[in-house]
MISEVEX-334741 format. One line per field, with one value per atom (N, C-alpha, C): atom name; x, z, y; residue in three letters. Coordinates in pm, whole numbers, plus 50000, padded with zeros to 5 digits. Layout:
// MISEVEX-334741
atom	CA;...
c1	X;...
c3	Z;...
c2	Y;...
res	ala;...
END
This chain:
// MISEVEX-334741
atom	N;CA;C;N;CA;C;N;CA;C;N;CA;C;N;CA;C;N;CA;C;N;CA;C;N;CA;C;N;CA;C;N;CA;C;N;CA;C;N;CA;C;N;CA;C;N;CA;C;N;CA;C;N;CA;C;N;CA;C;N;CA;C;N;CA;C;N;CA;C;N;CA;C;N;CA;C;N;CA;C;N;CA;C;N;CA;C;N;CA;C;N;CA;C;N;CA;C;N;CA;C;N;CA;C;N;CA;C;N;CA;C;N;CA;C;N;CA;C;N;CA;C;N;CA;C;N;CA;C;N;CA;C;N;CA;C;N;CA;C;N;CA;C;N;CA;C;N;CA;C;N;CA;C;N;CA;C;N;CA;C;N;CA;C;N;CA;C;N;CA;C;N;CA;C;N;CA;C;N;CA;C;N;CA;C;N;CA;C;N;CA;C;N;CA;C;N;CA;C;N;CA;C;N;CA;C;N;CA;C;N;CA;C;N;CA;C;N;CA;C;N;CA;C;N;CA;C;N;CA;C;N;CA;C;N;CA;C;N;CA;C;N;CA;C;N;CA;C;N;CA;C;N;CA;C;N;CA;C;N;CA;C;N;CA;C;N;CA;C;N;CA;C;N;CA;C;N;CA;C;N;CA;C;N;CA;C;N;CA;C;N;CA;C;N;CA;C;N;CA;C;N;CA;C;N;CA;C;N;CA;C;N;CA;C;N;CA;C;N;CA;C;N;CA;C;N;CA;C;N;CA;C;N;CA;C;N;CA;C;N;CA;C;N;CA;C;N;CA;C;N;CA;C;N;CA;C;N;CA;C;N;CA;C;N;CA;C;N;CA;C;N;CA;C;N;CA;C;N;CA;C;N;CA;C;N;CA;C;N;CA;C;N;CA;C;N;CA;C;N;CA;C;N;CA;C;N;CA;C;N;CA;C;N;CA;C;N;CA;C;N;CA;C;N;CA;C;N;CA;C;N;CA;C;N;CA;C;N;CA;C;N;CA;C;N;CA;C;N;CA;C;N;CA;C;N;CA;C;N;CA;C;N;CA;C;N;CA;C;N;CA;C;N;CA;C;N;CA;C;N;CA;C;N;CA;C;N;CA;C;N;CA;C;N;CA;C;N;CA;C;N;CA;C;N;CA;C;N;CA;C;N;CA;C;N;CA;C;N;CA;C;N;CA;C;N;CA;C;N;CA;C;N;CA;C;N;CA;C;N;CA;C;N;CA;C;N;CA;C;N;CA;C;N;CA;C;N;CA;C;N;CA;C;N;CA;C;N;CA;C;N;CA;C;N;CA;C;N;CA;C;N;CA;C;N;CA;C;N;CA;C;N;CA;C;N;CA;C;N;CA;C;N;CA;C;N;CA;C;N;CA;C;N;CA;C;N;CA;C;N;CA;C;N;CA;C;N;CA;C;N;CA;C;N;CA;C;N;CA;C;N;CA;C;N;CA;C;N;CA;C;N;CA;C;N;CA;C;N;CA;C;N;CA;C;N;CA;C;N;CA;C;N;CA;C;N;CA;C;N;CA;C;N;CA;C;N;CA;C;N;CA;C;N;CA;C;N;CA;C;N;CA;C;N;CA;C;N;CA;C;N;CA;C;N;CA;C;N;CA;C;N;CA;C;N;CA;C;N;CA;C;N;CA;C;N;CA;C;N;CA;C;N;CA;C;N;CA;C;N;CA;C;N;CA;C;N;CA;C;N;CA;C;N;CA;C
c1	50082;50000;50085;50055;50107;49963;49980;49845;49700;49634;49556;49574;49618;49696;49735;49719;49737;49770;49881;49843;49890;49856;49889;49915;50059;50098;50101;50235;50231;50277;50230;50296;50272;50404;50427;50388;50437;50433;50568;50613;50712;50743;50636;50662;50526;50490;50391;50370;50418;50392;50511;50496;50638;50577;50547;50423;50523;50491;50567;50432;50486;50366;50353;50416;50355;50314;50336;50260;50164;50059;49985;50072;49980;50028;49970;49970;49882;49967;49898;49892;49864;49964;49948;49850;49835;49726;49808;49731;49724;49634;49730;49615;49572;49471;49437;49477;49495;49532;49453;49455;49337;49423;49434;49473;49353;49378;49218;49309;49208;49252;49334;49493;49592;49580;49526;49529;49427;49439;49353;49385;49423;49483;49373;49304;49249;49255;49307;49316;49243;49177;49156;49232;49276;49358;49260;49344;49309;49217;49104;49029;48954;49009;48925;48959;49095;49190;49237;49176;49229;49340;49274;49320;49299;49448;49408;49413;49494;49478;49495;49397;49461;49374;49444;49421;49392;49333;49324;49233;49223;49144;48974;48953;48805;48784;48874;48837;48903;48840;48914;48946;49047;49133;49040;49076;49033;49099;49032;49121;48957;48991;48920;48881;48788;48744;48866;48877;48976;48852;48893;48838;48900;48839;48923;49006;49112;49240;49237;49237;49246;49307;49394;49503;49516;49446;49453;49549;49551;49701;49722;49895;49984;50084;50099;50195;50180;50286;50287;50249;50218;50210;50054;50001;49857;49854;49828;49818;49660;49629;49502;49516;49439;49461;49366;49348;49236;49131;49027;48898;48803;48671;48605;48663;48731;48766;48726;48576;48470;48550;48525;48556;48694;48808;48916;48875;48838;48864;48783;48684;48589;48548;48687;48675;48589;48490;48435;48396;48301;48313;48211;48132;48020;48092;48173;48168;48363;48396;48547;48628;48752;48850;48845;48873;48911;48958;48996;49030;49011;48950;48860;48993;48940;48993;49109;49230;49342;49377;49326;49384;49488;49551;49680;49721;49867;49919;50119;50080;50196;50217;50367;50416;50529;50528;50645;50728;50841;50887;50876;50979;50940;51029;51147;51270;51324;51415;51550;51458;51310;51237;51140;51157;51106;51058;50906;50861;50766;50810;50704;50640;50491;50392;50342;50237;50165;50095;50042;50043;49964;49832;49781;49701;49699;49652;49500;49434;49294;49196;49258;49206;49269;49330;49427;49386;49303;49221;49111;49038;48922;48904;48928;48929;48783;48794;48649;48798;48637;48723;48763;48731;48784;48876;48922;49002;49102;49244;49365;49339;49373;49477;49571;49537;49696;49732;49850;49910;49954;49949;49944;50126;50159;50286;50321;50424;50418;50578;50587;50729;50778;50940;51071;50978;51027;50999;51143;51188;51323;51300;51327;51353;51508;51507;51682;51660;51777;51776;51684;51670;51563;51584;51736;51746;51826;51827;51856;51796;51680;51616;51594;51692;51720;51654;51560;51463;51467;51513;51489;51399;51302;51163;51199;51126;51042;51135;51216;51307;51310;51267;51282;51157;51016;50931;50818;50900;50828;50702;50681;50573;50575;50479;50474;50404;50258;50213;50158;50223;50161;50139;50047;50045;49956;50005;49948;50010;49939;49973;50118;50184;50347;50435;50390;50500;50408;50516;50471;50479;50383;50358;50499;50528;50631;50628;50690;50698;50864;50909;51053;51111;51213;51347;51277;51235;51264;51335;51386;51510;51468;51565;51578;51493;51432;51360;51379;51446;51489;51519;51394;51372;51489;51568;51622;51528;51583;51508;51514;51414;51344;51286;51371;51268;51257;51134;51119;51090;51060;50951;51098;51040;51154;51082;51119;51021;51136;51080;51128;51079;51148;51052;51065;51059;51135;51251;51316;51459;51469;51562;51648;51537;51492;51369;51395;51499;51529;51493;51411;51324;51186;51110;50983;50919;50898;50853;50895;50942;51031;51018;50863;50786;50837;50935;50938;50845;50847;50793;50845;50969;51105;51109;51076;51078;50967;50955;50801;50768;50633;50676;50664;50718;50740;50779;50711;50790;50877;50931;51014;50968;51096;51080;51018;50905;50888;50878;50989;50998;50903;50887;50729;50803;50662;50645;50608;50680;50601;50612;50539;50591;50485;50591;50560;50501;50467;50397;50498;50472;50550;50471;50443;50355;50275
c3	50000;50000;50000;49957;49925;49910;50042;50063;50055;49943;49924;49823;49751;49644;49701;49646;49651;49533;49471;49337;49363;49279;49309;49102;49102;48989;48918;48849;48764;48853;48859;48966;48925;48897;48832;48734;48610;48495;48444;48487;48390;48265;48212;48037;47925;47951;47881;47770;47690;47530;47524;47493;47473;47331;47188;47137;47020;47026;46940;46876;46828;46753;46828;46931;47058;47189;47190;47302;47287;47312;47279;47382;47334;47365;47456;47583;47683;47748;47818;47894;48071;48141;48276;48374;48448;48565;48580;48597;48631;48696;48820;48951;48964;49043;49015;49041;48935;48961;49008;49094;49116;49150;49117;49190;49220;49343;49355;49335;49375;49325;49448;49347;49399;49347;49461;49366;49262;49168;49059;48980;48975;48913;48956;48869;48922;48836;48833;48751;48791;48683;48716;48613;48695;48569;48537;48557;48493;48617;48566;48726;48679;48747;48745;48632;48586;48486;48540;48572;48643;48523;48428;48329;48170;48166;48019;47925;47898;47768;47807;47775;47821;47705;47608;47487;47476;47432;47407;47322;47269;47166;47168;47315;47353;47447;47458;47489;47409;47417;47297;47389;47327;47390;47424;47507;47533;47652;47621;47721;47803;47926;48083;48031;48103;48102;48171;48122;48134;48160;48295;48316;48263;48302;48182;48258;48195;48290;48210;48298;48291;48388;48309;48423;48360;48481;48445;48428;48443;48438;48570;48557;48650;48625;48693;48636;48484;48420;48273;48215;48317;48194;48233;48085;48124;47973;48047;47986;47917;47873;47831;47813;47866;47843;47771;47817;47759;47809;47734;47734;47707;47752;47739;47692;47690;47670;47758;47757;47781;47820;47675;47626;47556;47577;47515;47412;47447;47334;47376;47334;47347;47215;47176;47079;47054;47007;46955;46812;46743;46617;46524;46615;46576;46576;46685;46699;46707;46596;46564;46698;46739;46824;46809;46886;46842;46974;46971;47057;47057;47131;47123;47140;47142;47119;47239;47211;47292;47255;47361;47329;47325;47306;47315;47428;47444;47554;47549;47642;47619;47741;47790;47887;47857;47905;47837;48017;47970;48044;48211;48283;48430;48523;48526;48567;48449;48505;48384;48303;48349;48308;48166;48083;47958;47885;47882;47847;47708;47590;47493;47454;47445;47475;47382;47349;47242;47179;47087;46986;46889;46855;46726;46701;46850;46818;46846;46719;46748;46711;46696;46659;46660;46756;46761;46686;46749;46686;46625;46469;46481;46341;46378;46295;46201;46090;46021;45897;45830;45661;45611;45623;45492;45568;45715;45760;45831;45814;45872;46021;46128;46245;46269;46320;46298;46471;46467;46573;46565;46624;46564;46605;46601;46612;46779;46799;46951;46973;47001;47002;47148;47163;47231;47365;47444;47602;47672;47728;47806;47969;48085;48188;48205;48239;48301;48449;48468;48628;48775;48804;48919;49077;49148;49249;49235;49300;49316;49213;49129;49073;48891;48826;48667;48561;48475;48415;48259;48231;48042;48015;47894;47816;47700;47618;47538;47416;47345;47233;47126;46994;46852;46820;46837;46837;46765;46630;46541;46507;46439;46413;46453;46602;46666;46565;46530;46417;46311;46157;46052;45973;46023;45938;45792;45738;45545;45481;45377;45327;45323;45266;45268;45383;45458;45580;45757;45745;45857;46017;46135;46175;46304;46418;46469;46621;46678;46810;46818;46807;46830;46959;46947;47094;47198;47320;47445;47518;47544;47647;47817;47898;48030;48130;48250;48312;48446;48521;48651;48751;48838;48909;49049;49126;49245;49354;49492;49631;49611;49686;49699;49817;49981;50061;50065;50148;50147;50012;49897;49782;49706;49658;49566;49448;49323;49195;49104;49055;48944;48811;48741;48585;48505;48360;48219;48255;48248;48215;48087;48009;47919;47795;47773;47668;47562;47456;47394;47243;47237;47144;47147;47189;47183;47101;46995;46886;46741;46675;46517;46453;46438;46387;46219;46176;46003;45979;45841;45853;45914;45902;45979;46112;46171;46325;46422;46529;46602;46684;46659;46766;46916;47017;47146;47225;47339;47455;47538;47584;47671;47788;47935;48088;48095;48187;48272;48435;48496;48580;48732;48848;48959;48919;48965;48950;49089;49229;49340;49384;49436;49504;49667;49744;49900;49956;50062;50114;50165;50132;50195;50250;50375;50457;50504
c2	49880;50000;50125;50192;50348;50432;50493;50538;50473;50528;50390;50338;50327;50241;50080;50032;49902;49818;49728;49689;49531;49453;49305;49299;49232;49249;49064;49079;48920;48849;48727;48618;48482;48453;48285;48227;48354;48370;48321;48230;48209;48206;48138;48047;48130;48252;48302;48220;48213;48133;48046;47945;47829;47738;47813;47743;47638;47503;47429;47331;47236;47134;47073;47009;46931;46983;47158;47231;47334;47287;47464;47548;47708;47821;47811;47917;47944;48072;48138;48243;48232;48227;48210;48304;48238;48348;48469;48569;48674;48768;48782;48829;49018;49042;49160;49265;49352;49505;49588;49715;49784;49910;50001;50126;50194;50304;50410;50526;50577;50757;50827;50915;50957;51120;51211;51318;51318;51369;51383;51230;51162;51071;50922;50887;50765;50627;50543;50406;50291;50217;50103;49993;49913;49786;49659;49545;49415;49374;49312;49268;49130;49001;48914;48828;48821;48765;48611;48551;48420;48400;48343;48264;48340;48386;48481;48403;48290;48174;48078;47927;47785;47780;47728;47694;47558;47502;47337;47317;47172;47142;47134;47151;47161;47255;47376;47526;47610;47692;47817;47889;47980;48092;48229;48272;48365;48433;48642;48703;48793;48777;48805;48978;49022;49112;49251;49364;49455;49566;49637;49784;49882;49977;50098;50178;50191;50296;50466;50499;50641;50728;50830;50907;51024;51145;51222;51326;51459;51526;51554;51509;51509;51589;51729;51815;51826;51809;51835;51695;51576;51440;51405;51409;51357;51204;51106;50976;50933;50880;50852;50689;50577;50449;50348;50243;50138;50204;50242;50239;50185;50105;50036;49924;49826;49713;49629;49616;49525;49380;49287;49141;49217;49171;49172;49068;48939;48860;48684;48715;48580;48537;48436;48342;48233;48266;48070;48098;48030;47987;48046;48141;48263;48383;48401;48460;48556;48625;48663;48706;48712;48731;48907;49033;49141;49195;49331;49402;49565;49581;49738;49872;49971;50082;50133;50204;50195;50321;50428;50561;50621;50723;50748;50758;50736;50712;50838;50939;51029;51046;51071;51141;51235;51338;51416;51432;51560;51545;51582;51506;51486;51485;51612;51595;51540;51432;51376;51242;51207;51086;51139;51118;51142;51032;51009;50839;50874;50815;50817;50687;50649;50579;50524;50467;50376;50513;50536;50649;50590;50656;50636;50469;50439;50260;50272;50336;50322;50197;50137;49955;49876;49865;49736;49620;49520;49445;49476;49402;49430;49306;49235;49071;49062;49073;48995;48924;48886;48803;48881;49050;49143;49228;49184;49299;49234;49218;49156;49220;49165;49203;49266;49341;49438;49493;49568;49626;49729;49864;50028;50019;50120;50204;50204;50182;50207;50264;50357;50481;50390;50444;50404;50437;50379;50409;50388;50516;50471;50573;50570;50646;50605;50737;50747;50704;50734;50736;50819;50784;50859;50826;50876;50814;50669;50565;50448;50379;50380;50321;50378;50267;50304;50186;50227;50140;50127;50059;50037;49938;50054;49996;49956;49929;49955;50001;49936;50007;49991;50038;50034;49942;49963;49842;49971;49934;50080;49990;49888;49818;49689;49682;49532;49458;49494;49401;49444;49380;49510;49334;49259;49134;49151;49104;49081;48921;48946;48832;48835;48945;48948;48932;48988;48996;48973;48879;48793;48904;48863;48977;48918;49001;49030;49102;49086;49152;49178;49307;49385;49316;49387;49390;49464;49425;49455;49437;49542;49523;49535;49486;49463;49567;49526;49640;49573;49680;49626;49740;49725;49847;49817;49892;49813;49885;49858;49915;50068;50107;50246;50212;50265;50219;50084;50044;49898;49831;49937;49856;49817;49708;49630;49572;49580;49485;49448;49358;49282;49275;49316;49324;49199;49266;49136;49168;49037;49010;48914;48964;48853;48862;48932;48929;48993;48932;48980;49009;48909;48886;48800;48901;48883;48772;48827;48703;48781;48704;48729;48634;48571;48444;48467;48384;48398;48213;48173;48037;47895;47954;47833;47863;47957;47985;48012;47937;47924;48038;48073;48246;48189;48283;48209;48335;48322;48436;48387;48473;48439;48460;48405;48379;48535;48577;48682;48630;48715;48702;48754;48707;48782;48972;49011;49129;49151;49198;49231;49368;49425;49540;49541;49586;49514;49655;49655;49785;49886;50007;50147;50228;50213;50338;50191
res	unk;unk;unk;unk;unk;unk;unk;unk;unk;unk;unk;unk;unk;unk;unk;unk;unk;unk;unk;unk;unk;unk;unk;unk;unk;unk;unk;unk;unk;unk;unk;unk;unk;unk;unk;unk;unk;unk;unk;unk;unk;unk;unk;unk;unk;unk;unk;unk;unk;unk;unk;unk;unk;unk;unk;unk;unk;unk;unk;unk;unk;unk;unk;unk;unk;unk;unk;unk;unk;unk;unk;unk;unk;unk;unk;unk;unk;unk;unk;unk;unk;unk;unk;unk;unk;unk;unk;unk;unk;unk;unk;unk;unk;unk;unk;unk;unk;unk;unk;unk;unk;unk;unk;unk;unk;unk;unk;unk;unk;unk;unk;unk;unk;unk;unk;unk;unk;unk;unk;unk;unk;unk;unk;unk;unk;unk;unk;unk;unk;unk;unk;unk;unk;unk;unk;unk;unk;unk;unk;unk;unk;unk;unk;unk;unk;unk;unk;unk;unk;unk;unk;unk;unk;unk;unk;unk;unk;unk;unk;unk;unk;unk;unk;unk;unk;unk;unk;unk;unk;unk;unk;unk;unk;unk;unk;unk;unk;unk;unk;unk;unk;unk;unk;unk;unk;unk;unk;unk;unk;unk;unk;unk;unk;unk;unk;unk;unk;unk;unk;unk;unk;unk;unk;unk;unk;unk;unk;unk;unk;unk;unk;unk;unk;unk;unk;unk;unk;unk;unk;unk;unk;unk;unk;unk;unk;unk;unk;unk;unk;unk;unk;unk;unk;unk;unk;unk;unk;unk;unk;unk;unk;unk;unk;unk;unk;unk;unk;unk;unk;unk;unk;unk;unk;unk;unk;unk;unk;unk;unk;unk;unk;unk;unk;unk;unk;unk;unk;unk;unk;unk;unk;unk;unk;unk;unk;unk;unk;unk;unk;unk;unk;unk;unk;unk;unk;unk;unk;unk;unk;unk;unk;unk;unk;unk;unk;unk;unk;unk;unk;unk;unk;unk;unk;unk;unk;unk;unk;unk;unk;unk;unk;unk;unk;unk;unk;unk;unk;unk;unk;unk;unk;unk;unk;unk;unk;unk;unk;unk;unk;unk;unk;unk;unk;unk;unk;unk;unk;unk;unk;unk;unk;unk;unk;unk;unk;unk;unk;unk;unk;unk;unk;unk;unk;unk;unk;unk;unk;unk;unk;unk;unk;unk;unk;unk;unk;unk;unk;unk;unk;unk;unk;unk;unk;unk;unk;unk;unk;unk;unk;unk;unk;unk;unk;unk;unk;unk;unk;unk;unk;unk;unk;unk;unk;unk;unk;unk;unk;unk;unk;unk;unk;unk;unk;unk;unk;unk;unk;unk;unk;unk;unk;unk;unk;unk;unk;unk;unk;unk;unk;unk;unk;unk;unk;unk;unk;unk;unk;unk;unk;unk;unk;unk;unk;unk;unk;unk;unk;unk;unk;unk;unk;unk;unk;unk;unk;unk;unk;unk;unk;unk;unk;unk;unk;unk;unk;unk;unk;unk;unk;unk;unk;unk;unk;unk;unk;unk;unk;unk;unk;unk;unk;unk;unk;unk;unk;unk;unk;unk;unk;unk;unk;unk;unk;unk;unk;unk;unk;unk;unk;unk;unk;unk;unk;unk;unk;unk;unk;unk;unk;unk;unk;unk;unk;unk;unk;unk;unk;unk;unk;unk;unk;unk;unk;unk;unk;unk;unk;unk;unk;unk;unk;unk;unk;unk;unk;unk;unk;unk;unk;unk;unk;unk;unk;unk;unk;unk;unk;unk;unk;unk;unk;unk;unk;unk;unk;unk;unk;unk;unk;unk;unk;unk;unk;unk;unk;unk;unk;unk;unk;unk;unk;unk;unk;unk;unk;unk;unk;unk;unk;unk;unk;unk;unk;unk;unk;unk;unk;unk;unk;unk;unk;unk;unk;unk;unk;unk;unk;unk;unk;unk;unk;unk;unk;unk;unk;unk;unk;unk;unk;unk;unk;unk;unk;unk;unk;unk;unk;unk;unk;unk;unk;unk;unk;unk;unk;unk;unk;unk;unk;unk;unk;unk;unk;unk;unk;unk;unk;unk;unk;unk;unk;unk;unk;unk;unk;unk;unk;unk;unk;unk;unk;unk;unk;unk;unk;unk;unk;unk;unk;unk;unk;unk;unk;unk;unk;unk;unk
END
């Protein structure tokens, strides 16, 4: 807790996607986020995500219901997030896979921390027969240093997914994110994730280890 803040993050997520011909894909539990309101600032995250994919031959995939995050202005950075993203994604055989609307997302600067955000992704998903899948633009994310605690995002991941018949779709380089102590709070990000997914036809797409995500109480 931090004030009233409270958040409960990823936990025992190791193997997100490991997808070969003798394993389906799947997506590990993931427990609930909730922030309340800090200041003018109020968020809600992921709520009620037991199980975001267990894929198998007699359940279909699917992703848990998402509340909507929204953050308002903070000093000079005002963010805008998932909105209404109801059903992320309730696959069966009536009925198409998609993913609703994802507003822009900016922070400028904040001291020496300067973060640029997902940009321009006004349909992430939106699956029929006459319309590919796609993935918008999503700009560099880096923070410098801030104290004890130095964080690398998010780098060169100009087009996560631009799938067509030609070119096979893709997930960029993320690099390392590793927050140290601040106080009692301590977290752990991605490590070693160096390639997301770079699915060509000879190569299986696959994620890599994510490591717990905790952060312990301060105050």
């Amino acid at each position: 807790s931090v004030g009233s803040v409270r958040a409960f993050g990823v936990a025992n997520a190791t193997n997100i996607e490991a997808s070969s011909a003798s394993k389906s894909s799947y997506y590990s539990h993931i427990g609930t986020v909730a922030a309340t309101s800090v200041g003018s600032v109020s968020c809600f995250g992921v709520a009620s995500a037991t199980t975001i994919e267990a894929s198998t031959a007699t359940e279909p995939s699917y992703y848990s219901h998402i509340g909507a995050v929204a953050a308002t202005s903070v000093g000079s950075v005002r963010a805008f997030g998932v909105a209404n993203a109801t059903n992320i994604e309730a696959s069966s055989a009536s009925k198409s896979s998609y993913y609703s609307h994802i507003g822009a997302v900016a922070a400028t600067s904040v001291g020496s921390v300067r973060a640029f955000g997902v940009a321009n992704a006004t349909n992430i998903e939106a699956s029929t027969a006459s319309k590919s899948s796609y993935y918008s633009h999503i700009g560099a994310v880096a923070t410098t240093s801030v104290g004890s605690v130095r964080v690398f995002g998010v780098a060169s991941a100009t087009t996560i997914e631009a799938s067509t018949a030609t070119e096979p779709s893709y997930y960029s380089h993320i690099g390392a994110v590793a927050a140290t102590s601040v106080g009692s709070v301590r977290a752990f990000g991605v490590a070693n994730a160096t390639n997301i997914e770079a699915s060509p036809a000879t190569e299986s797409s696959d994620y890599c280890p994510i490591v717990v995500v905790a952060a312990m109480s301060v105050g």
